[in-house]
MIRO-665395 format. One record per residue (C-alpha): z, y negated, x negated. Coordinates in nm, 2 decimals. Example, Ala and Ser with C-alpha at 12.3 -4.5 7.8 and 13.67 -1.06 7.14 Angstrom:
BEGIN
     pz     py     px
   0.78   0.45  -1.23
   0.71   0.11  -1.37
END
This chain:
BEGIN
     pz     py     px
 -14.10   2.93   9.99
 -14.17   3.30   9.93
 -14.05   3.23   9.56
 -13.72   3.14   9.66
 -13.69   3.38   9.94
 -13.78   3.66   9.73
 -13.50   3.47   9.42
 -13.26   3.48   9.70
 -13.29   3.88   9.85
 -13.27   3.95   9.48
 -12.94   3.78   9.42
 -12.79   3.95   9.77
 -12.93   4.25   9.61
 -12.78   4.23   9.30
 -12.44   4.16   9.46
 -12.47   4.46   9.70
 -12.42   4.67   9.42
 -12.22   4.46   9.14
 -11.87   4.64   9.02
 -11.59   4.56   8.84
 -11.64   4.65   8.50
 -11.32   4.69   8.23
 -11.47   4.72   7.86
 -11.28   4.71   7.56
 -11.36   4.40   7.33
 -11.26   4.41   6.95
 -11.20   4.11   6.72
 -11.07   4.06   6.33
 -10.71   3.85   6.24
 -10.68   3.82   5.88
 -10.83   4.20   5.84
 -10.65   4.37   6.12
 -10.88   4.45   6.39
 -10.77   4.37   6.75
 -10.83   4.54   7.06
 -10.85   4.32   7.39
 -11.00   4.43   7.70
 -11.27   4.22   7.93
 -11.31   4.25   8.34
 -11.60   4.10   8.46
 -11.79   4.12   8.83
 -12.18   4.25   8.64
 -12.33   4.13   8.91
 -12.25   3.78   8.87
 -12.45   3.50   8.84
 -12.42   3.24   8.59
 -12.15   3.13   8.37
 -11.83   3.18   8.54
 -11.53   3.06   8.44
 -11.27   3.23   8.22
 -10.92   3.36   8.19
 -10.77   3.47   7.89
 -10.42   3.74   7.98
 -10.13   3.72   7.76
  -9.91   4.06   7.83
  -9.57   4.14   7.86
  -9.40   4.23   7.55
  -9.57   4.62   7.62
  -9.91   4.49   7.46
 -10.19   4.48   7.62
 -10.12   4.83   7.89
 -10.27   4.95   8.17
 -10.07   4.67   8.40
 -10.22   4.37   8.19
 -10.56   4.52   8.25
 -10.53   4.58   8.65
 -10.42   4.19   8.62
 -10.78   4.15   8.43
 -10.95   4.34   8.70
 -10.79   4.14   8.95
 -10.91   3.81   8.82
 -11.28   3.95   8.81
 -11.26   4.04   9.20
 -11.17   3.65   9.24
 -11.51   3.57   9.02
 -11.38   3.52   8.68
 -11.42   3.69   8.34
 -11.10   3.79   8.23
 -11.00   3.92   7.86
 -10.65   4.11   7.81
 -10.50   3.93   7.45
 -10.38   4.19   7.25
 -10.05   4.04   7.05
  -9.98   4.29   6.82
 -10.32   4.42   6.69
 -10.49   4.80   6.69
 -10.46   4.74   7.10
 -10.11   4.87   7.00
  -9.88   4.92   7.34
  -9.56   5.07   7.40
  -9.29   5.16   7.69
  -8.99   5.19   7.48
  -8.74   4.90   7.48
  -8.63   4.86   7.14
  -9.02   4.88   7.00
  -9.12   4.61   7.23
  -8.85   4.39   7.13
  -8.97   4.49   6.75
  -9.29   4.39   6.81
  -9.21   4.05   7.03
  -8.99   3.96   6.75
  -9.26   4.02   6.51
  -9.44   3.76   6.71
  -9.19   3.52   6.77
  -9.02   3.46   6.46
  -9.35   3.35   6.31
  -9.47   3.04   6.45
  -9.81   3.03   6.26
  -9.89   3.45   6.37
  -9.84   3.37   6.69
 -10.08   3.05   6.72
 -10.30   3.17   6.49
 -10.31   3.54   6.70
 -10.37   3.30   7.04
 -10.63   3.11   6.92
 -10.83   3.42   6.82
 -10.79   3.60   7.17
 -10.92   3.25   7.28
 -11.22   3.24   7.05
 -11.31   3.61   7.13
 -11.34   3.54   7.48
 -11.54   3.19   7.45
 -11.81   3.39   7.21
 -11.82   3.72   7.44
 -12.16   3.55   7.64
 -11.95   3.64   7.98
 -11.85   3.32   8.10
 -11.80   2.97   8.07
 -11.67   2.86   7.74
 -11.61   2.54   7.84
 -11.40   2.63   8.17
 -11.13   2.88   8.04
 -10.76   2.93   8.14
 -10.45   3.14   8.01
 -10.23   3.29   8.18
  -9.90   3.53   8.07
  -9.67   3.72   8.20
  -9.31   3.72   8.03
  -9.34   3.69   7.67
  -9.73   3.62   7.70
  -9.65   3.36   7.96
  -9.45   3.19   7.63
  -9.77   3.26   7.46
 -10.00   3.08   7.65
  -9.80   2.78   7.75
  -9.72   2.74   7.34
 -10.12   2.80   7.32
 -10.15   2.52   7.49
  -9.88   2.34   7.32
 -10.09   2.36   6.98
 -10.39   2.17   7.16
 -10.58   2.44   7.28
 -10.92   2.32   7.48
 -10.74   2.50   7.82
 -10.80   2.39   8.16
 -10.52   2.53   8.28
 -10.22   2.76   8.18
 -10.00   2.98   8.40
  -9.69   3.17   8.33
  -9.51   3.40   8.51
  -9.19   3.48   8.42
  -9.18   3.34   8.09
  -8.93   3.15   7.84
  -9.00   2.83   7.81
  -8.90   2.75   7.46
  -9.14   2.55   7.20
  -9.23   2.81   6.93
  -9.46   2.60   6.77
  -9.27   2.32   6.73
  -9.56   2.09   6.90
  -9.53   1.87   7.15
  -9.79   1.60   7.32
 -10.07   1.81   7.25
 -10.16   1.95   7.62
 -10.46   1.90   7.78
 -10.41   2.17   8.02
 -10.26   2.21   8.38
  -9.98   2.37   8.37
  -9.78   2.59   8.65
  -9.49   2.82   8.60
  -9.35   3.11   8.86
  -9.02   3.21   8.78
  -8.73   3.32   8.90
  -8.48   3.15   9.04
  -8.22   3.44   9.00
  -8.34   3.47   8.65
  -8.06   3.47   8.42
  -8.28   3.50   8.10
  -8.40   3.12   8.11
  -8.15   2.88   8.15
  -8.11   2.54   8.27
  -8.10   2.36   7.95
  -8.44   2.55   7.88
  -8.64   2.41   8.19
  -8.48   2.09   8.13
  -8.61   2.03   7.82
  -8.96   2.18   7.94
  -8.94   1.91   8.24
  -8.87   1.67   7.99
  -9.13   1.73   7.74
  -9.38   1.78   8.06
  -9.26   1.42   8.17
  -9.29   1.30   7.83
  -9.67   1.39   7.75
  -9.82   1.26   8.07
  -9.87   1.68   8.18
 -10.04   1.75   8.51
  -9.72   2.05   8.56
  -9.55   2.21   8.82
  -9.27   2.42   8.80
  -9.24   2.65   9.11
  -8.90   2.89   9.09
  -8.86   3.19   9.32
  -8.56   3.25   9.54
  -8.42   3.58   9.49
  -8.65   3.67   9.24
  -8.53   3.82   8.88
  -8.70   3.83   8.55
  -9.04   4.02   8.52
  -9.08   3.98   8.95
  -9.47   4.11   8.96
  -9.46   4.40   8.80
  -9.35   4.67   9.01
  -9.23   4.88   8.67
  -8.98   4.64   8.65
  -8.70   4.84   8.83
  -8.77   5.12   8.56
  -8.48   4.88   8.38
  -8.26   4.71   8.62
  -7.98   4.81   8.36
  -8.06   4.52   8.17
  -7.96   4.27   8.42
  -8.17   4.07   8.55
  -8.51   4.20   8.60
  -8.68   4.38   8.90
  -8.99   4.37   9.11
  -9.03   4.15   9.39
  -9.32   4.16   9.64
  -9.29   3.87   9.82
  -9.27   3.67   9.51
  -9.56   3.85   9.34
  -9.77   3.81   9.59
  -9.67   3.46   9.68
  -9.72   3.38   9.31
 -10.04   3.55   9.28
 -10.18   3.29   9.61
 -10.06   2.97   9.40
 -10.20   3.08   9.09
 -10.54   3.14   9.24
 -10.58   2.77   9.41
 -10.44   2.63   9.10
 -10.70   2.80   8.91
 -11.02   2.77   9.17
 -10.88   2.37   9.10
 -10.83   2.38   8.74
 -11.14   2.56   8.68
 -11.36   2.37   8.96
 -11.45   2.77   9.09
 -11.50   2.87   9.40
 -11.35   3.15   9.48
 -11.47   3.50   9.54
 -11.30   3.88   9.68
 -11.01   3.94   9.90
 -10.77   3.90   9.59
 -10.51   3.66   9.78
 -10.23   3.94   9.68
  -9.99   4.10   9.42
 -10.03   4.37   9.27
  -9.79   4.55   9.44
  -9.97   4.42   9.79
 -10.18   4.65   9.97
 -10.57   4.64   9.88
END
């Protein structure tokens, strides 16, 4: 009894003064050296589970990594992707677009870019390699659910935002969960896109749900979204960020079988 007691005061004790730690993580694509970034809770204990981060077509920026952080309140170990290698970011328009076409046009970079980020994060000894997730956010959104599309071993992917095309070209390989939060004033995906998603969902047997936001644009939880509402449709939107946020996190505590930890049931844009 005084064994465990003494096991027990030690693991209140550790938690008392755990943090939220943010570390860069590096890791090799055909020679080119990527630079990801991992959140983790230090004082956890055990194997949690993990989430890998696509980012926005900006790389992987200070905005992917407070989403990292925020997944580390909740208990996981989160790793930021980075896309484009070099931890290269951006906030100019027509570079993004560049480098998101760089992506996109080749099927086989961008799965083979995906799995790596996946691979880095199952051998970084923080979590649970066998309980891991994606999520995305715009063009990473695509990324993961197209991860997934390849046969990744996912639990679960989410995607905010994001196109729903096949850029793989695979289909009836998912073994994740899938659930996407977009916009239903969103003029950048169109019907015939998320009908053929729903179809292909349908057709390979895919645990999915498709949630769609009313009055929410493109790029609706990130609150530096309004910096260009001259391209149409895009802007923040709190309600649905934060809304989106609460049903990604039971989705994931289900996927993932987690139990949840921190007062994380916000968006970003939410007060703390």
């Amino acid at each position: 009894m005084r064994a465990l007691l003494c096991t027990l005061f030690a693991s209140i004790a550790s938690l008392a003064f755990a943090e939220i730690k943010l570390e860069p993580v590096g890791y090799e694509i055909d020679g080119t050296r990527h630079q990801g970034y991992i959140a983790y809770n230090d004082g956890a204990v055990g194997k949690p589970p993990g989430v890998l981060v696509f980012p926005e077509w900006w790389g992987a920026n200070e905005y992917a990594q407070s989403r990292a952080r925020m997944l580390a309140e909740l208990g996981y170990v989160a790793m930021v992707a980075d896309m484009y290698g070099e931890g290269k970011t951006t906030s100019d328009r027509a570079e993004a677009q560049k480098l998101a076409s760089s992506v996109y046009s080749n099927p086989e970079t961008l799965k083979k870019r995906a799995e790596a980020a996946l691979a880095a994060l199952q051998q970084s000894g923080r979590g649970d390699p066998s309980r891991i997730a994606a999520i995305g956010y715009c063009m990473g959104g695509t990324v993961a659910l197209n991860l997934a599309r390849a046969g990744a071993d996912l639990k679960a992917v989410v995607g905010f935002h994001c196109g729903l095309a096949n850029v793989v070209g695979e289909t009836g390989k998912i073994k994740a969960k899938v659930l996407i939060c977009n916009g239903a004033d969103d003029k950048m995906i169109s019907d015939e896109e998320e009908q053929a998603f729903e179809q292909e969902m349908r057709d390979g047997g895919v645990d999915w749900l498709y949630v769609s936001f009313g009055g929410a644009l493109h790029s609706f939880t990130n609150p530096e979204a309004d910096k260009h509402r001259d391209m149409g449709s895009v802007g923040y939107n709190r309600t649905a960020d934060h809304r989106s946020w609460r049903m990604m996190r039971m989705f994931l505590d289900e996927a993932l079988d987690h139990r949840p930890a921190g007062p994380a049931e916000r968006g970003i844009g939410s007060p703390r």
